[in-house]
C-alpha positions in Angstrom: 67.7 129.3 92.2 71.2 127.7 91.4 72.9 129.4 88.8 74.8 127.3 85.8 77.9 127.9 87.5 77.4 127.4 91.3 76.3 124.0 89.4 79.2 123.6 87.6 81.5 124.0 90.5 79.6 121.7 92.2 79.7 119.0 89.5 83.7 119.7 89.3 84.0 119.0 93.4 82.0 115.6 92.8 84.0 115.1 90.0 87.1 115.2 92.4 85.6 113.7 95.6 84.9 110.6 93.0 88.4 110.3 91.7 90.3 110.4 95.5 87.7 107.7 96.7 88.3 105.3 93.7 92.0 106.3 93.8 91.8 105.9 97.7 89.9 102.3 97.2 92.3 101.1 94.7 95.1 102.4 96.7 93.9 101.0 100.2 95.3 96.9 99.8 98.6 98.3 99.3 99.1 100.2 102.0 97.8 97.7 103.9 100.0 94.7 102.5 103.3 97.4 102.7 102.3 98.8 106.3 101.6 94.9 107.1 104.9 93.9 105.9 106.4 96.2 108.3 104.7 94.5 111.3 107.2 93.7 114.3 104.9 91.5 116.1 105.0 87.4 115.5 101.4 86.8 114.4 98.9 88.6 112.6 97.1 91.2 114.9 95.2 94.2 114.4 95.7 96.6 112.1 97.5 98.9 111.9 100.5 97.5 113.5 101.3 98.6 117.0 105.3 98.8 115.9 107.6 98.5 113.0 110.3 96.2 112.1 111.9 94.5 109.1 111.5 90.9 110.6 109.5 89.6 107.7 111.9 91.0 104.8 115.2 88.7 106.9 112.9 86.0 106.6 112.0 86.3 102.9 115.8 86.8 102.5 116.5 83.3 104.3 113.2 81.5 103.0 114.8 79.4 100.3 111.5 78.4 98.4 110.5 82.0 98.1 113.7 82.7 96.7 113.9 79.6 94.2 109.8 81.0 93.1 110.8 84.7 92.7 114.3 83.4 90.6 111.8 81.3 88.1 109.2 84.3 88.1 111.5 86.5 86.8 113.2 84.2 84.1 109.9 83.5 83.1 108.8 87.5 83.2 112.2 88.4 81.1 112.3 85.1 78.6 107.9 85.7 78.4 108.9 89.7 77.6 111.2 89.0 74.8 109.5 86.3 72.6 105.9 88.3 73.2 107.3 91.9 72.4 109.9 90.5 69.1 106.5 87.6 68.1 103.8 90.4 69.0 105.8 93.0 67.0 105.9 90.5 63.6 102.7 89.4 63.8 101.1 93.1 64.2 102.9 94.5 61.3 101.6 91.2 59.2 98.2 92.0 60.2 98.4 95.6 59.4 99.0 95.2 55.9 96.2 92.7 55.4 92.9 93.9 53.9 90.0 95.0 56.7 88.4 91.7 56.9 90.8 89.5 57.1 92.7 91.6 59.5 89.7 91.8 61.5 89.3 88.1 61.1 93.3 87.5 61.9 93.2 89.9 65.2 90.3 88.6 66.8 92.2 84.9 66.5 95.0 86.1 68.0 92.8 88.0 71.2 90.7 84.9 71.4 92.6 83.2 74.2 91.7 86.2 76.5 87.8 85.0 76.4 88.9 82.0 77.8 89.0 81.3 82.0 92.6 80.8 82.8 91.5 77.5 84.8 90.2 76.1 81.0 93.9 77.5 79.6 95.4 76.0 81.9 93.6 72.6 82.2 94.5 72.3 78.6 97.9 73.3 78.1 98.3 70.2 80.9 96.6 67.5 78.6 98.6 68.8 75.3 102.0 69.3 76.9 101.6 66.4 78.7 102.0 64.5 75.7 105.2 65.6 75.4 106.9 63.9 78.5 110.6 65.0 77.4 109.6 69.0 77.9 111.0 70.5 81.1 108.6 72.1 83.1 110.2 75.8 82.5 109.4 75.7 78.7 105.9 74.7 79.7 105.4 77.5 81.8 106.8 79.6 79.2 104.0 78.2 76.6 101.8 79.4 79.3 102.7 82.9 79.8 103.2 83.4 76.1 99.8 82.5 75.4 98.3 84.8 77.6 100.7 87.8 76.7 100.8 87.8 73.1 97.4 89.4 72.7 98.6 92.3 74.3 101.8 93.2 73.0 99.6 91.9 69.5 96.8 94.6 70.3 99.6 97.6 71.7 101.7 97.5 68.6 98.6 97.4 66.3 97.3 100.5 68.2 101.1 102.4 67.9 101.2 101.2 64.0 97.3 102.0 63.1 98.1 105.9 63.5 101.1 105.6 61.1 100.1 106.9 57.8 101.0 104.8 54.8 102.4 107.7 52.6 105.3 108.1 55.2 106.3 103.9 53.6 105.4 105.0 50.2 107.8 107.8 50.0 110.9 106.1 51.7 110.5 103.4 49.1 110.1 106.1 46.2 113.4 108.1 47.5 115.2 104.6 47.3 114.9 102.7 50.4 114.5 99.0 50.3 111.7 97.1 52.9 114.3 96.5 55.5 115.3 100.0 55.7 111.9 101.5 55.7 111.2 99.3 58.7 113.9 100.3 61.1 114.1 103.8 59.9 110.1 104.3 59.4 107.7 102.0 60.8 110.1 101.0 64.6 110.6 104.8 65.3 107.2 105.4 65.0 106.2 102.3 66.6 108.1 101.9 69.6 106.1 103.2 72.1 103.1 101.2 71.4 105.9 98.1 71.2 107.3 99.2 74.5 103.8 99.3 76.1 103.2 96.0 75.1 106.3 94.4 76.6 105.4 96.3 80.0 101.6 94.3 79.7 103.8 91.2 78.9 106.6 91.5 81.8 103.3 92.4 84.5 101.3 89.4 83.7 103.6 87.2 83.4 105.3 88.2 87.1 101.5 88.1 88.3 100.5 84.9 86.5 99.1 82.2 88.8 95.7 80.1 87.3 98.1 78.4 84.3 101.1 78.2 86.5 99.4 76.3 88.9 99.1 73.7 86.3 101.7 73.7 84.6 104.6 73.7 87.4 106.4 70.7 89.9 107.8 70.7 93.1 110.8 71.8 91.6 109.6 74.7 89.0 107.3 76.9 90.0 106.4 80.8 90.3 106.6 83.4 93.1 102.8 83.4 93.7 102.3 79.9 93.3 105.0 79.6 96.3 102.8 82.2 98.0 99.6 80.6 97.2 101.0 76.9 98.5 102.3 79.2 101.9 99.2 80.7 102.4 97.8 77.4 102.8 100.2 75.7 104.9 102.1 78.2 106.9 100.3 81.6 106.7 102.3 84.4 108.3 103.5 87.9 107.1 106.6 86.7 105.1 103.7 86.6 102.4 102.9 90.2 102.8 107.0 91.1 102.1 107.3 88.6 99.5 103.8 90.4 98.1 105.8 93.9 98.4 108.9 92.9 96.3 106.8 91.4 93.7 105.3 94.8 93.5 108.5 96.8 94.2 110.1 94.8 91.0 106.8 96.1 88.7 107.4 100.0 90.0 111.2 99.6 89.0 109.9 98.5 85.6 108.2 101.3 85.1 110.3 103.6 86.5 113.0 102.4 84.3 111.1 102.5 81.4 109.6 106.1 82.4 113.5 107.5 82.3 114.2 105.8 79.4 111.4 106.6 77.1 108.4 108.7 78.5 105.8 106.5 80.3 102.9 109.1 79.4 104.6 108.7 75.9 104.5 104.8 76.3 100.7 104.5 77.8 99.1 107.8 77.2 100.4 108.7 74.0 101.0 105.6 71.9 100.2 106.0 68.7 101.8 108.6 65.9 99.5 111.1 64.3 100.1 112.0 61.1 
């Protein structure tokens, strides 16, 4: 007869086994697309590659409408960050002081663009902007990203700012402090990491944004993987796969920069202030 704890290791090992095969099958198209990039051979052959060489990188280097992408992509991911994190910020501290239902009512507004297909987003941003034949196509795209990244950095600073407790406010006013100075001595402090979590969810999906770019970009303005997308359907060879690395190598130095900084586990993990 198995004994309780025979079981329990047992249950711990599939435990284990279960998290290294879902960490492996997540894992798995990146080391393919970074091994891929490596690929010394001129055409796509089997994998894994029979040698190594940093071919593919010269030619994302020299590939000028890679470059001109990758340049808008991350004006867009910087300008998209900003206005999302300082707009996101406002609008979650307005919604936490409003009573239960209408906050309710007021957040689920503001999340409501994420039930939406990006392809319906995107198909009407291009009939509204359209009417408005003066606006640049950067601004545009910018409209874009912003619509799709506000509900997060709305929904990460409500989660850092719901485990504030109210008497922390009440008594900075009592001992003297005005609104303003409650807020950037009180409230941000407390706050930031939930802020800063959201402006990592804003800078990611606006680099990785391609269903409303599509639609909303020219010949002359357009993303990083709408370049890819347009490449891997006229001239598909590995430069993708090194173009796909950098877009990834510029989110890990995101991260990593904001792990010295403040703390990713305290950014992600531990968001929210317990009082």
């Amino acid at each position: 007869m198995i004994s309780r704890r025979n079981m329990d290791l047992a249950m711990t090992f599939l435990l284990k086994v279960i998290m290294l095969v879902s960490a492996l099958f997540l894992m798995l198209p990146v080391i393919v697309t970074i091994l891929t990039s490596f690929d010394s051979r001129n055409y796509i052959g089997q994998f894994p590659p029979t040698s190594l060489s940093g071919q593919w990188y010269v030619r994302f280097w020299k590939n000028d409408y890679l470059w001109s992408g990758l340049v808008t992509s991350l004006q867009l991911a910087i300008a998209t960050t900003v206005l999302a994190t300082v707009m996101g910020a406002l609008a979650a501290l307005a919604i936490n002081r409003m009573p239960p239902r209408r906050r309710d009512l007021v957040s689920t507004a503001f999340m409501s663009p994420l039930l939406l297909p990006g392809v319906v987003l995107g198909f009407g941003l291009l009939m509204f902007l359209s009417t408005f034949v003066w606006l640049p196509p950067f601004p545009q795209l910018l409209a874009g990203h912003l619509i799709i990244s506000l509900p997060f950095t709305i929904r990460m600073t409500l989660t850092g700012l719901a485990g504030i407790s109210e008497t922390l406010r009440e008594a900075a006013l009592n001992l003297g402090a005005n609104e303003r100075q409650t807020f950037f001595t009180i409230t941000l402090p407390l706050a930031k990491n939930g802020i800063a979590a959201g402006a990592i969810f804003a800078f990611a999906l606006s680099m990785d944004e391609l269903t409303i770019s599509i639609f909303l970009s020219n010949f002359k303005t357009y993303t990083l993987p709408v370049a890819l997308l347009t490449m891997m359907r006229s001239q598909f060879d590995l430069t993708l796969a090194a173009a796909a690395v950098v877009l990834m190598g510029l989110i890990i130095i995101v991260l990593f920069a904001l792990d010295r900084v403040i703390g990713l586990e305290r950014v992600i993990g531990q968001g929210t202030y317990r009082a």
